[in-house]
C-alpha positions in Angstrom: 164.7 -163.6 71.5 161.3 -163.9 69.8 160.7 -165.4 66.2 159.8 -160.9 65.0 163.3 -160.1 66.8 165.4 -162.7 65.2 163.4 -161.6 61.7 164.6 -158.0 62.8 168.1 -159.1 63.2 168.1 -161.2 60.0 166.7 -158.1 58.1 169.6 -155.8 59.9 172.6 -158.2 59.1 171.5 -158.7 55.5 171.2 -154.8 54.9 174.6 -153.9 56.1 175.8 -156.6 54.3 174.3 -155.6 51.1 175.7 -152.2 51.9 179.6 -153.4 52.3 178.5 -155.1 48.8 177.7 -152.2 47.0 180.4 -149.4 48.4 183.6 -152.0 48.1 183.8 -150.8 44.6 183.8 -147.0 45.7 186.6 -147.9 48.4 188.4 -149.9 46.1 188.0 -147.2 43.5 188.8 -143.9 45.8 191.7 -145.7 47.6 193.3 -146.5 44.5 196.3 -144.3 43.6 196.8 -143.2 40.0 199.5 -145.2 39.1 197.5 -148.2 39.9 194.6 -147.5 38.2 196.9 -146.9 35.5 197.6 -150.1 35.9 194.4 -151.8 35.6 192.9 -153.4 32.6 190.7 -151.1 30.8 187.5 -152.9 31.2 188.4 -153.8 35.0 188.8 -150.0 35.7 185.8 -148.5 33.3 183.7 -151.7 35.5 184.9 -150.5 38.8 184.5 -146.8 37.7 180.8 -147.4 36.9 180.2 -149.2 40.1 181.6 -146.7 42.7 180.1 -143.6 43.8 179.9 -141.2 41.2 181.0 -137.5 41.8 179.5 -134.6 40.6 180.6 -131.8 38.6 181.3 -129.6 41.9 183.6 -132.4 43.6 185.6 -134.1 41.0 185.9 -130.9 38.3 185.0 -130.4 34.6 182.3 -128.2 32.7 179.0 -127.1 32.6 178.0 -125.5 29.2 174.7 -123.7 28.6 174.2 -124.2 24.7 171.7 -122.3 22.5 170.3 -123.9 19.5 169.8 -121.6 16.7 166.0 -122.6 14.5 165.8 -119.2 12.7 166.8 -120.9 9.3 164.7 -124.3 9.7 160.9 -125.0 8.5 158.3 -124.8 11.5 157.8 -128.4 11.7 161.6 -129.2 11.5 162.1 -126.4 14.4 159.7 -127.9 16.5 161.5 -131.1 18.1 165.0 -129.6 16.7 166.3 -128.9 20.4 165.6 -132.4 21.4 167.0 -134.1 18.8 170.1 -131.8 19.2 169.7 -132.9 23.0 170.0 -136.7 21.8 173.1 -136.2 19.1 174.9 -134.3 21.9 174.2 -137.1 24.2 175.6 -140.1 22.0 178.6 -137.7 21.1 179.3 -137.2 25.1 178.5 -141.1 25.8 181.1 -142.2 22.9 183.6 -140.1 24.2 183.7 -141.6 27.3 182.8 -138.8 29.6 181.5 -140.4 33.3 177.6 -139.3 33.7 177.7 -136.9 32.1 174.1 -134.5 32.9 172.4 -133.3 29.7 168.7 -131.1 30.1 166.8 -129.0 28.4 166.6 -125.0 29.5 163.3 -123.5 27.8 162.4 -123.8 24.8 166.0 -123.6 22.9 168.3 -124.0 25.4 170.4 -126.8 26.7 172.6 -127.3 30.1 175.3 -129.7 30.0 177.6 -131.0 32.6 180.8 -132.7 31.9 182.0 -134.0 35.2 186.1 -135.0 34.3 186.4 -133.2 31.3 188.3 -130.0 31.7 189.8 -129.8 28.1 187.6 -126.3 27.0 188.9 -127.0 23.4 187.6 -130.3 23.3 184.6 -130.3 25.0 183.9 -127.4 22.6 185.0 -129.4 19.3 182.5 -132.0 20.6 179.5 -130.5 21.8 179.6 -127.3 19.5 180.4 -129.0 15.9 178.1 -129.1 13.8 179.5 -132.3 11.9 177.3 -131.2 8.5 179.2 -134.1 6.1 178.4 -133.5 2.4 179.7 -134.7 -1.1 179.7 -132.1 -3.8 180.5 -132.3 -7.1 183.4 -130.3 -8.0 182.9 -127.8 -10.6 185.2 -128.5 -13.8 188.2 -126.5 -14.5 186.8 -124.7 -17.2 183.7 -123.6 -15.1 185.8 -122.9 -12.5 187.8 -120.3 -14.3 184.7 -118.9 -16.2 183.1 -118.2 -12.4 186.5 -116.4 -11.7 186.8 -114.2 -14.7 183.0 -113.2 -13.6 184.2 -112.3 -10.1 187.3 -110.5 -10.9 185.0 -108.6 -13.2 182.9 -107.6 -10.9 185.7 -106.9 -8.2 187.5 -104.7 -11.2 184.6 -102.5 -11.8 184.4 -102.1 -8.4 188.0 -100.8 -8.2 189.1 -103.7 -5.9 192.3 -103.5 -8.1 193.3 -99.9 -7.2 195.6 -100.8 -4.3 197.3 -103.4 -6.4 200.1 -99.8 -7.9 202.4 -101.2 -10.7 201.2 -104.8 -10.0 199.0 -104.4 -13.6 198.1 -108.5 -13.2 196.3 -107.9 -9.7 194.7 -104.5 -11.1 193.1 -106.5 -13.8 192.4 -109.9 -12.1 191.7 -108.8 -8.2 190.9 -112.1 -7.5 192.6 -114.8 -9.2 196.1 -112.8 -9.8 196.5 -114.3 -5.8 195.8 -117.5 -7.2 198.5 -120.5 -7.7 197.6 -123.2 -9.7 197.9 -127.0 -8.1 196.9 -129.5 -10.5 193.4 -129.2 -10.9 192.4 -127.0 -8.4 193.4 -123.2 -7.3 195.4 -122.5 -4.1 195.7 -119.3 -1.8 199.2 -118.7 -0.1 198.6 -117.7 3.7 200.1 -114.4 3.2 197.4 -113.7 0.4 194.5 -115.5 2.5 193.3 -112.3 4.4 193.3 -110.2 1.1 191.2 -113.2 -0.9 189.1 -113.5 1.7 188.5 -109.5 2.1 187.5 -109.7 -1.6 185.0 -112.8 -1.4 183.3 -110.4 1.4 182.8 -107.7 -1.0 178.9 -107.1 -1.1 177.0 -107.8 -4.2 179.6 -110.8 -5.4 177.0 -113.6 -4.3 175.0 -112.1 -7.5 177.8 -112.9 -9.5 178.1 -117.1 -9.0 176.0 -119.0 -10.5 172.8 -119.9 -8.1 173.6 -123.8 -8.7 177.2 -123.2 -7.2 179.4 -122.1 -4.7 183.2 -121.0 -3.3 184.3 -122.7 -0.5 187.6 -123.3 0.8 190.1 -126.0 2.0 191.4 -126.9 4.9 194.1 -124.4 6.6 197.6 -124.7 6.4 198.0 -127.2 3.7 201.7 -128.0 1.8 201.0 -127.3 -1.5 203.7 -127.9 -3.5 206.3 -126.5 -1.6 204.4 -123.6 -0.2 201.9 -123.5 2.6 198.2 -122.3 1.8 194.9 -123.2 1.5 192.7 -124.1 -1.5 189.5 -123.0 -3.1 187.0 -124.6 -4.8 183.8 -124.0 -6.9 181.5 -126.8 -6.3 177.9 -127.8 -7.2 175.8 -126.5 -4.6 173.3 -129.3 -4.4 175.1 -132.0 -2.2 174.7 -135.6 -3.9 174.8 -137.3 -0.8 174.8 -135.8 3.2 176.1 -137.6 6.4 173.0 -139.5 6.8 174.2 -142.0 4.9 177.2 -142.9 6.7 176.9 -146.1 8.7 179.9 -145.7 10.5 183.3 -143.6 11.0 186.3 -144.7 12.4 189.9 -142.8 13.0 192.6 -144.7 10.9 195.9 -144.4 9.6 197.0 -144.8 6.0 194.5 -143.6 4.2 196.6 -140.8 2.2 198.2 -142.2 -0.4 201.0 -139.3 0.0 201.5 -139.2 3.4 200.5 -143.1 5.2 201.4 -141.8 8.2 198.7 -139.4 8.3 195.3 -140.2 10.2 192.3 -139.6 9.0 188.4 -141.0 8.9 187.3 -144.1 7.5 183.4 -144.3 6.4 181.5 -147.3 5.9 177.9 -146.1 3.8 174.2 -147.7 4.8 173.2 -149.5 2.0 170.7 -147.0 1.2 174.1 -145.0 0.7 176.0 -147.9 -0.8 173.6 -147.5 -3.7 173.5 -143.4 -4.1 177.6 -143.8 -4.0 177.9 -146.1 -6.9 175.1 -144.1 -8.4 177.2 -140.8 -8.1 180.4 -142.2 -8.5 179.2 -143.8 -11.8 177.8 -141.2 -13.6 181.0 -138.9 -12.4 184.0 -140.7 -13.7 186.8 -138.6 -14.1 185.5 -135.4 -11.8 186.0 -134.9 -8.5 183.7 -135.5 -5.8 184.2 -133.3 -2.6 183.8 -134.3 0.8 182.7 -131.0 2.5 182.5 -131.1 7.0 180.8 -127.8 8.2 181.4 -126.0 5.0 185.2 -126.5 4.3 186.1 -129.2 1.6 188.3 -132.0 3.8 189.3 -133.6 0.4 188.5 -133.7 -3.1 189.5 -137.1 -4.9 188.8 -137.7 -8.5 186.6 -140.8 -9.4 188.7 -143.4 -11.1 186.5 -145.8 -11.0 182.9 -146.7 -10.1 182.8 -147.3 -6.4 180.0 -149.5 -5.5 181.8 -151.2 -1.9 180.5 -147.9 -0.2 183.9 -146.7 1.4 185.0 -143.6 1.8 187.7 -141.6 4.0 188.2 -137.7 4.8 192.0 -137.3 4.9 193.2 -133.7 6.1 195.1 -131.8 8.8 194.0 -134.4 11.6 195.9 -134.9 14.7 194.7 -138.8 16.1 192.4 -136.7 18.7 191.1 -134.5 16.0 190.3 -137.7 14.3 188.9 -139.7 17.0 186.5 -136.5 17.4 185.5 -136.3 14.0 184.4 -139.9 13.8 182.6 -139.6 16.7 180.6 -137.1 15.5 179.9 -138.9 12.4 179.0 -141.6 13.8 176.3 -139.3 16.2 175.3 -137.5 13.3 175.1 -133.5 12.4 173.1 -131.7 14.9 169.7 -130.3 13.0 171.0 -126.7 14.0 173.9 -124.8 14.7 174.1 -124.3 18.5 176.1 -122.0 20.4 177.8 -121.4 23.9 176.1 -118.3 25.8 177.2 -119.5 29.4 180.3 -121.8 30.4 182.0 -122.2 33.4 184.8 -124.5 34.4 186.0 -126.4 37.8 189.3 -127.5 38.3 190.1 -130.9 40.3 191.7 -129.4 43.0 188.1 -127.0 43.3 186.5 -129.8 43.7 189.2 -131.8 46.2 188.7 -128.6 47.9 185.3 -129.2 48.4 185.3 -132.8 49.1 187.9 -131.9 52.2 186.1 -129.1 53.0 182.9 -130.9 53.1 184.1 -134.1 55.3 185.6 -131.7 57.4 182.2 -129.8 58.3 180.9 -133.6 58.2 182.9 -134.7 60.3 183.0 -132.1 63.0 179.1 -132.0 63.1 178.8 -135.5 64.1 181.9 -135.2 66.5 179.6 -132.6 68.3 176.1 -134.7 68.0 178.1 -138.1 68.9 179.3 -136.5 72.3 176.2 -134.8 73.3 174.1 -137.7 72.0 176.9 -140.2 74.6 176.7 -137.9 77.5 172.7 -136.5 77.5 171.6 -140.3 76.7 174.3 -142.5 78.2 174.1 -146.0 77.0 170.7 -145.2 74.4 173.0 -142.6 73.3 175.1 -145.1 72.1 172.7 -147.1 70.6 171.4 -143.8 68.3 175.1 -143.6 67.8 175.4 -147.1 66.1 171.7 -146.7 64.4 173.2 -143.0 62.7 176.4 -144.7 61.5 174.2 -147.3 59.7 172.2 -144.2 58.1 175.1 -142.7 56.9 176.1 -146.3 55.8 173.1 -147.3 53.9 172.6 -144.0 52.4 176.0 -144.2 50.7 175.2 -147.9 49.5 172.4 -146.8 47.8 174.1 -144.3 46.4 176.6 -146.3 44.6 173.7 -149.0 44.2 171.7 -146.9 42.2 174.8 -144.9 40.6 173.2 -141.6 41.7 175.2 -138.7 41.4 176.9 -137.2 44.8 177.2 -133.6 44.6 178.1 -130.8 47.1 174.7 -130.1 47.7 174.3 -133.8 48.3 176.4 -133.9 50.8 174.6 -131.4 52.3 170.9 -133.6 51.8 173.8 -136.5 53.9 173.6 -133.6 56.8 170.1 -133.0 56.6 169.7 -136.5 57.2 171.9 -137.1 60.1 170.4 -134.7 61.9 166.6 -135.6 61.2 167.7 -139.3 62.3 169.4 -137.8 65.4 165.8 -135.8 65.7 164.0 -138.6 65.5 166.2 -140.4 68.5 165.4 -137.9 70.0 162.0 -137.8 70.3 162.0 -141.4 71.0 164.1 -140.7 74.4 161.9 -138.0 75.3 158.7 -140.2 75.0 160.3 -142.8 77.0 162.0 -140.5 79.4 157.6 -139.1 79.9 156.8 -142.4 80.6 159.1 -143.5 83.1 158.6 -140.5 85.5 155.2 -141.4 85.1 156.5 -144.9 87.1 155.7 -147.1 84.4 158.5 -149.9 83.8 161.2 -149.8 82.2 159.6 -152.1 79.2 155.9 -150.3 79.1 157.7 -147.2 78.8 160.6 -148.2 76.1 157.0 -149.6 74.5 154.9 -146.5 74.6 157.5 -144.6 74.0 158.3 -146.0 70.3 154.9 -146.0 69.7 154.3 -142.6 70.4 156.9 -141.7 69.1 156.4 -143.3 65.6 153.5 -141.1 64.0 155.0 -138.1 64.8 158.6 -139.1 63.1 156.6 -140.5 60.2 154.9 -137.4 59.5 157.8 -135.3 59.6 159.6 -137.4 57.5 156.6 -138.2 54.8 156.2 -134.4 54.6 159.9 -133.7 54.0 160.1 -137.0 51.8 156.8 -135.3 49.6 159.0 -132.0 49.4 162.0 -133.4 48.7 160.1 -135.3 45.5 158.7 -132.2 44.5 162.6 -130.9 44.7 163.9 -133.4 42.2 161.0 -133.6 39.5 161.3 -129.5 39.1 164.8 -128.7 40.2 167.9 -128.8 38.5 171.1 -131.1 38.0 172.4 -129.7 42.0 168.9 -129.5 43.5 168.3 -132.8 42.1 171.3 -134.1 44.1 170.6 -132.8 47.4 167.0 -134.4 46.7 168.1 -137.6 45.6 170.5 -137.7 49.3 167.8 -136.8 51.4 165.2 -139.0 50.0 166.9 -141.8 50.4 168.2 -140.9 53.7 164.7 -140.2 55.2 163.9 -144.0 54.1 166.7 -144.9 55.6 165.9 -142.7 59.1 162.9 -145.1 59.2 164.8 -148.3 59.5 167.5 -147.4 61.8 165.9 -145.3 63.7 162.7 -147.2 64.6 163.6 -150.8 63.6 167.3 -150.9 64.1 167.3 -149.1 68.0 163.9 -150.8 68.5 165.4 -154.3 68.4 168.5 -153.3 70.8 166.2 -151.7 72.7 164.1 -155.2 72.8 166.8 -157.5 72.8 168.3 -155.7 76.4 164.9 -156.1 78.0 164.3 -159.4 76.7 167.8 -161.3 78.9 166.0 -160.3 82.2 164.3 -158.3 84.5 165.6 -154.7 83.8 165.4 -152.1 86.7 166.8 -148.9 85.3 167.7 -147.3 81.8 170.8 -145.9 80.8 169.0 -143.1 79.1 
């Protein structure tokens, strides 16, 4: 064996070896049943998770959401990069949540695609992605301007004959409005039963006239106990907010942070000292009001200021569930989204869609190379074999790099994997041919395994460099599946080049080199 055939070899061993490196994690991973990785440490599984093959949206299920941001109601100059910086506040919200690559790209001009490979929950993909997370602290309007704005509005809803359908009831014929109100300390409730009414009145056109333009209604959260009945409240607030979400440093989900009910969970905030300085400011100046802390228009809570507060903490108690509170403080954390967005195309893929597709793909996998494998064995004989072993190292390397790189497989990927075996078995092909032309024009068995591969060579590197030039024109303007089945033939066609020419090349070499060879199995 020559000093170039034992540099060959060295080059072969080390690349396979490399490759059983990088896809032990994906067999370890894949081979794994859920009750052990159950069992795993956290960090051990989220580490062997990133290092394994990753599976796209098609194989292992979840979403893809198209969103639309809406920049009607922002300046030109904030509406020019809003969708992009929508595009990077979805991202950190997906990222924090622990979705596995997760694809996010822009559609457009105002669109957005997103797929959420894993994630099947609709409702909380939606809560995520789709909130607006708009965090505000209002002043609250004192009681006696409260119930000035009221008698304004019931007024106004009087003259209007709101009160007409209220019969004998003379108290809702004369106060439309606030005769559904129950009073709760210092603020004014709604019973549910009443809710739909209330809210059928605040609709009524024209009453936006009637509040004050430096103030505003908005509600409470739903459902609350209030005192042995089960509403929601509403409050008149200062519409100027004193501080916005910007100046929250960072949100975390807690318990205990309702003096009434400890068990409850909420969001614990922690101000930027930019923040830290506005809240002592506010809180200060405000002692003995309340100061509301409003989350996409609905007031979460609305403490009265004790005290100065000049520590910068805060906390949103409410209605949470520990996953509705996980959620908000994630998106706190990611910060409101310059717009509101909303969903015009979703679609969802169950796990056992995507099993489906895995076993369905192996299968047609699998039965192609059965077929290329035995006519490869019987046409070629013994160089059959050898194109044999250099396609199983294709398919070999191309994985590896796969999970080396933590590209994305996808059903169309496994498709590119296809593509490939068959250009490598094309490319065997033409080698055997050339050498086949050569011997029957009586040259040796070595002059014509030479000339062979090296006529051979320029016309598999063209074909190859021209799909290799398409397939990069594929993944720069394609989307998230073309992108796949670019990404799995690119690397495949590199990977063609080294098994296919070096790889059977060196068997090829190594055979001729132990002696004087007469014939070729081929």
């Amino acid at each position: 064996m020559t000093r170039i055939d034992q540099w060959k070899l060295a080059g072969v061993v080390l690349a396979t070896f490399l490759a059983a490196w990088y896809l032990y994690p994906s067999y370890r991973f894949y081979t794994l049943s859920p009750a052990a990785r159950a069992a795993l440490p956290p960090l051990e599984l989220s580490d062997l998770r990133k290092k394994a093959i990753h599976l796209g949206l098609d194989l292992q299920g979840g979403m893809y959401l198209v969103l639309e941001v809406d920049r009607s109601g922002l300046k030109p100059a904030e509406a020019a990069d809003a969708t992009e910086r929508a595009m990077e506040i979805i991202r950190n919200r997906v990222d924090q949540f622990g979705v596995a690559e997760p694809l996010i790209q822009r559609e457009g001009e105002d669109r957005i695609a997103i797929q959420l490979p894993g994630l099947t929950n609709r409702q909380a993909a939606i809560d995520l992605i789709g909130k607006t997370a708009l965090l505000e602290f209002k002043l609250v309007r004192t009681p006696e301007e409260a119930v000035t704005i009221f008698e304004r509005i019931d007024s106004f809803l009087a003259s209007r004959g709101a009160g007409r359908d209220a019969g004998l009831d003379t108290l809702l014929a004369r106060h439309p409005l606030t005769g559904h109100f129950v009073q709760t300390g210092r603020a004014f409730a709604v019973r549910n039963e009443d809710l739909p009414a209330v809210e059928r009145l605040l609709a009524t056109p024209g009453l936006d006239s009637i509040i004050p333009s430096d103030s505003q209604l908005l509600w409470g959260e739903r459902n609350q106990n209030l005192g042995g009945m089960t509403g929601r409240e509403v409050y008149v607030l200062k519409r100027v907010p004193e501080m916005t979400g910007g100046s929250v440093a960072n949100a975390e989900a807690r318990v205990g942070l309702k003096d009434t009910n400890p068990g409850a969970w909420g969001v614990s905030l922690t101000l930027s000292p930019k923040g830290r300085a506005e809240f002592a400011r506010v809180t200060g100046n405000n002692v003995g009001r309340q100061l509301s802390i409003v989350l996409d228009g609905v007031v979460s809570s609305a403490p009265e200021i004790i005290n100065p507060i000049p520590n910068g903490q805060a906390s949103i108690t409410g209605n949470f569930t520990v996953d509705d509170a996980k959620e908000l403080a994630i998106v706190l954390r990611a910060g409101a989204l310059p717009a509101p967005v909303s969903i015009i195309e979703e679609r969802s893929v169950g796990p056992s869609l995507g099993a489906d597709s895995i076993q369905q793909g192996l299968t047609a996998g699998l039965a192609g190379s059965v077929l290329v494998i035995a006519f490869m064995a019987v046409y070629y004989q013994l160089s059959g074999l050898i194109a044999i072993s250099a396609l199983a190292l294709n398919v070999l390397y191309v994985a590896a790099a796969l999970a080396g790189f933590g590209a994305t497989l996808t059903l169309p990927g496994i498709a590119g994997l296809a593509l490939t075996i068959g250009m490598a078995v094309d490319a065997n092909v033409l080698i055997f041919e050339r050498i086949r032309e050569e011997l029957r024009n009586q040259r040796s068995v070595r002059q014509s395994v030479e000339l062979g591969y090296n006529r051979a060579f320029r016309t598999i590197l063209d074909a190859n460099l021209t799909t290799l030039i398409s397939a990069l024109f594929l993944f720069q303007f394609g989307t998230g599946p073309i992108k796949g089945f670019a990404v799995t033939l690119s690397i495949g066609l590199i990977a063609n080049m080294f098994t296919a020419v070096l790889f059977s090349r060196m068997v090829f070499d190594f055979m001729l080199g132990r002696g004087r060879v007469e014939r070729l199995s081929i």
